[in-house]
N, C-alpha and C positions, 0 to 999 in steps of 0.2 A: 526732401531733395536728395540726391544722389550729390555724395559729396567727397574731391578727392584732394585728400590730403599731404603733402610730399615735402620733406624737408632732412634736417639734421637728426632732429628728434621732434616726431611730434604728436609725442604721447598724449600731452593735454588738451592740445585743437581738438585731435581726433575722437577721444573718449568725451569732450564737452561736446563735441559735435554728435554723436550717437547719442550720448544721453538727452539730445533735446529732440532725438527722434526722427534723427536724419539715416542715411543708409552710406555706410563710411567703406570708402576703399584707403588704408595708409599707408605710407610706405616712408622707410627711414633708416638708418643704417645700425638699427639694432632690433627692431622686432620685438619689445619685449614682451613678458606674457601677460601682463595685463593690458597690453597695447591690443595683443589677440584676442585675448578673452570680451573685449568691449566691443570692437569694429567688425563690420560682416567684412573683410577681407584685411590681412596685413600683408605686406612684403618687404620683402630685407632690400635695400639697395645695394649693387654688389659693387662696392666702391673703398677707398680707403678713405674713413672719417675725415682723417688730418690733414687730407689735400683738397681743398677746397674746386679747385678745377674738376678732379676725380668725382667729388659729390657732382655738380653741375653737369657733367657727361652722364654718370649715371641718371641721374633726376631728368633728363632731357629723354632719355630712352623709355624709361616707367612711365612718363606724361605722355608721348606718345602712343605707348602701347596701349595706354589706359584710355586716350581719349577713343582709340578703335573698338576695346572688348570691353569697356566699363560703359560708358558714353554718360560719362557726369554730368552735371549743370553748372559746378562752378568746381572751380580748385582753389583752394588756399595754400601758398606757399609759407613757410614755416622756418625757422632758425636755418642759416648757408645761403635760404635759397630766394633772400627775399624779391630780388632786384632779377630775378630769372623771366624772363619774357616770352610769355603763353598765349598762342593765337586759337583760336576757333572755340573758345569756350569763355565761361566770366571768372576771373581773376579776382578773389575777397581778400586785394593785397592792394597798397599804396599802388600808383605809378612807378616803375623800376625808375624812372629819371628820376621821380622824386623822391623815393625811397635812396641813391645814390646822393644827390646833393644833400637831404639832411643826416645819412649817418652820417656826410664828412665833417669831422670834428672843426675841425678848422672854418670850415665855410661856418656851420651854425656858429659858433663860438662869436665871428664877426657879425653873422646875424642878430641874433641876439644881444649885443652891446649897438648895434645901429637903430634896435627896437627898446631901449632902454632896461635889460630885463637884466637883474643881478646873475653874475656869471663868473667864469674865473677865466682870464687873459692867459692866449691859445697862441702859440708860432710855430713858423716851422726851424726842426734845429740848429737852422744857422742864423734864423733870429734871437734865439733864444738870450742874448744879452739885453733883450728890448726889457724880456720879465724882471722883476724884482725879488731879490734872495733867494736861499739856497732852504731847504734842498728843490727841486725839482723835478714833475713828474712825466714822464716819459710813457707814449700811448703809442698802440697803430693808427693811424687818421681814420681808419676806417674797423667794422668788428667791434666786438661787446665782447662780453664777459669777464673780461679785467684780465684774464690769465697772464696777460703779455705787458700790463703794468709795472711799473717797477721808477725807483726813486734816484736819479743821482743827487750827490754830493757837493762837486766839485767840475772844474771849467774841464778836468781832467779828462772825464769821461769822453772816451772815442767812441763807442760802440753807441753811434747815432744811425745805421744805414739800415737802407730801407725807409718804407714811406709811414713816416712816422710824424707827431707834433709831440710841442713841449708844453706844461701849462703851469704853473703857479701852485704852488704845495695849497693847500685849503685843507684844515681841519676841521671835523665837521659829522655828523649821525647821519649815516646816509637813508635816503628815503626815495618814495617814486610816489608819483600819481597815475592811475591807469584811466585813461580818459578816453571817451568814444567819441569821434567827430562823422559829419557828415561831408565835409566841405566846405561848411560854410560857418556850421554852429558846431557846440560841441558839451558835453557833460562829463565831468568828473564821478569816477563811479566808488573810486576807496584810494585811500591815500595809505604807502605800506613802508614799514622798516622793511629796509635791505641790509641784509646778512652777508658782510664782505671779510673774507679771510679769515673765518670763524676756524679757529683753532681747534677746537673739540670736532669738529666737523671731517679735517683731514686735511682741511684747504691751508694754500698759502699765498702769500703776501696780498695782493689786490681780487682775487679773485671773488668771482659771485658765488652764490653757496645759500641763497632761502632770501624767502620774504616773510615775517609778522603781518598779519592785518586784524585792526587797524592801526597805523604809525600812531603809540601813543608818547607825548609831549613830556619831558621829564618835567617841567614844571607843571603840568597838569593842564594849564591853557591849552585850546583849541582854537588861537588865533593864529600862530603858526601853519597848523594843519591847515585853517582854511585858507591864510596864504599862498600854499603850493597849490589847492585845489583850485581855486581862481586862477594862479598864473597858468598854470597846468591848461586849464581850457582856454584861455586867450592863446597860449603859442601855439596849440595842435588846432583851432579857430584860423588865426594869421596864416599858419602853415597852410590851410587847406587840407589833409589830412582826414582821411577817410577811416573806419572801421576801429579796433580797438588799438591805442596805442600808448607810450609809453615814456615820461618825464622824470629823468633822474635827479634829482636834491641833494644837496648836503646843507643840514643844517646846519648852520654858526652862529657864534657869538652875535653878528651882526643880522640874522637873520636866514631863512631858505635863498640858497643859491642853485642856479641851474646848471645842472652838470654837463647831462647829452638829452635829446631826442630818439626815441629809439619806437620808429616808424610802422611796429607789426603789433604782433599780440606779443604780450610778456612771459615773461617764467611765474609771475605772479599771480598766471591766472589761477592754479589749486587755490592759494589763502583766499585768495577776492571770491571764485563763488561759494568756499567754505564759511566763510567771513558774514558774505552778504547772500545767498542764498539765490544772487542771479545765474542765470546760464549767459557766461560771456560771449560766446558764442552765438548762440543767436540771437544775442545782442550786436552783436557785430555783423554778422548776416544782414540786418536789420537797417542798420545805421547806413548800408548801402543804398537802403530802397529811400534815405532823407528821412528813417524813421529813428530817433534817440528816443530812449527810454524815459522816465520820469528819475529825477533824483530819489536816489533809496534814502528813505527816515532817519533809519541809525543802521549800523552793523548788528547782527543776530548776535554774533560771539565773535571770540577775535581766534584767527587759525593763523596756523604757520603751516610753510612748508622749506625746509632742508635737505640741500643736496650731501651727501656722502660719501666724502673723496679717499681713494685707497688711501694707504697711509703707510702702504709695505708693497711689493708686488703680492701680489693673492688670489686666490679661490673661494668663489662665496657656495655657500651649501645652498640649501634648500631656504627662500625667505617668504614668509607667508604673513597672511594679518590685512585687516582693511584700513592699516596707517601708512603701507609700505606701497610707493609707483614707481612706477620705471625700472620693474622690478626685473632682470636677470637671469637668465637660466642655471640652475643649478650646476656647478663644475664649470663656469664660464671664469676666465682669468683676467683680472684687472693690475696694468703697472701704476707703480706709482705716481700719486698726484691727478688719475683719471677718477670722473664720477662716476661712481658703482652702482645708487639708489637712491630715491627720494624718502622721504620721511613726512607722514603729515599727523597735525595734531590740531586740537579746537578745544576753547576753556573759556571759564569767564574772563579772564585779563592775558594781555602778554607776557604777564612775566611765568603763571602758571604754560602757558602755550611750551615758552622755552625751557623751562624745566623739564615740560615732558616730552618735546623734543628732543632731550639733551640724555634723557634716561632710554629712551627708545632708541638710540644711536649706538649707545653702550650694548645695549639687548644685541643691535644686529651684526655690531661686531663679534660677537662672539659664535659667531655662526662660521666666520671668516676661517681660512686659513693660511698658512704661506705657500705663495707658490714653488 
């Protein structure tokens, strides 16, 4: 299939979608060069990343131009763009309505406790005396990636505006299930640690930064694991919920609680076909046509992948290797606290995964300069 790809970044869709032997046009607001070197066409969207409106003009312009001199079969929208509404061609994305009512944190949050599912108690800030104790964690109602996470204190805090919810501190190993649904059914395909605010990494406070697969249990049981994985397909099942998508956890003392829904393809997809050896991708293609895969047996190996956040403003050199994505053009300049590269690794256990994750991070800093 002729297949057009368009989002924030969407190096992973696009490279899993060429690697299953599709004919990739992507486009996204960095172009990298293994984004090039995979897909028979990239393009830079000429937008400024940080404004969300800005992506969505651009991205309206490229689907246009692309449905006239490409003439794709379907488009997959990708990280900014999910809920962007595409006519004259097929869409391998949620419903934009529905992709809208489940990121909002708040509407799932009440969904979820009306479908009995463990969760953590969600308001908006001027209920936020409803929740119980302090500290308190502060979200946008809507968006991913945690960057804009952050903790208050005290009744003190003013800086509640803008469209934001409050929700209940929960401590907790955070985790996802990536699960493929058709509409109707659905299957659990890897259950993965999420890598939040990893310090060695560059990142801070809430932010996302890598996935482990497969999520292994500090106490070694696999009842857990298969906890998430069951609820995991009953809520993207109830949701209706098409194509690959994404169930956030934290595990507690009390058990896996549901964090958010996150309605597309994940960041998780490098570990998970690293991990498990599927092409998510046309697995999800797939799952359009009412077709779900079969449950995988076990995991091949367990893979990570980490993001790699400046840590200074800077200049990366030259970074080369088949562990390194989202890779950069040499003399390109990153400020601090943006992601500069991915990192992937695979071993027999997670804790080897992150080790050498952790040494290959140090390797690519040193490539780095100041800007």
């Amino acid at each position: 299939m002729r297949i057009l790809a368009v989002g924030h970044n969407v190096r992973q869709i696009a490279t899993s979608a060429s690697r299953a032997g599709h004919v990739v046009l992507a486009a996204d607001c960095y172009c990298d060069l293994d984004l090039v070197d995979t897909v028979s066409e990239a393009k830079r969207l000429g937008c400024d990343p940080s404004v969300p409106s800005d992506l969505v003009r651009a991205a309206r312009e490229v689907v246009q131009d692309t449905l006239d001199s490409f003439s794709p079969d379907a488009v997959v929208l990708g990280s900014g763009l999910e809920d962007l509404v595409v006519k004259g061609v097929e869409v391998l994305n949620n419903p934009a309505q529905k992709v809208a009512q489940v990121s909002d944190k708040l509407w799932l949050a009440r969904w979820l406790e009306r479908k009995g599912y463990p969760t953590i108690s969600t308001a908006l800030p001027e209920d936020k005396g409803e929740l119980e104790g302090w500290p308190l964690m502060v979200k946008p109602r809507t968006g991913a990636g945690g960057w804009k996470n952050r903790l208050i204190w005290d009744d003190e805090d003013e800086d509640l505006g803008g469209d934001l919810v409050v929700q209940e501190w929960v401590e907790g190993k955070p985790a996802s299930v990536s699960v493929l649904g058709d509409g109707c059914q659905a299957l659990a395909v890897a259950v993965n640690e999420q890598m939040i605010g990893t310090q060695w990494l560059g990142a801070r406070g809430f932010r996302y930064c890598g996935n482990l697969t497969p999520f292994e249990p500090l106490d070694g049981s696999e009842t857990v694991t298969a906890e998430m994985a069951e609820m995991g397909e009953e809520i993207v099942a109830e949701l209706g919920l098409v194509g690959s998508n994404g169930i956030d956890f934290l595990v507690t003392d009390r058990g896996p609680v549901v964090v958010e829904v996150n309605p597309r393809i994940q960041g998780s997809l490098d570990s998970v076909e690293l991990s498990t050896g599927m092409s998510i991708f046309q697995a999800h293609l797939l799952s359009f046509r009412g077709d779900l895969p079969e449950r995988p047996v076990h995991y091949r190996r367990a893979a990570g992948r980490a993001i790699l956040f400046a840590d200074r403003d800077l200049i990366t050199g030259d970074l080369c290797g088949d562990w390194v994505a989202d890779v950069p053009r040499a003399g390109s300049i990153f400020r601090r606290d943006e992601p500069v590269v991915s990192i992937l690794a695979a071993g027999t256990n997670g804790q080897d995964v992150m080790d050498l994750l952790r040494r290959r991070s140090v390797a690519v800093r040193q490539g780095f300069r100041d800007a």
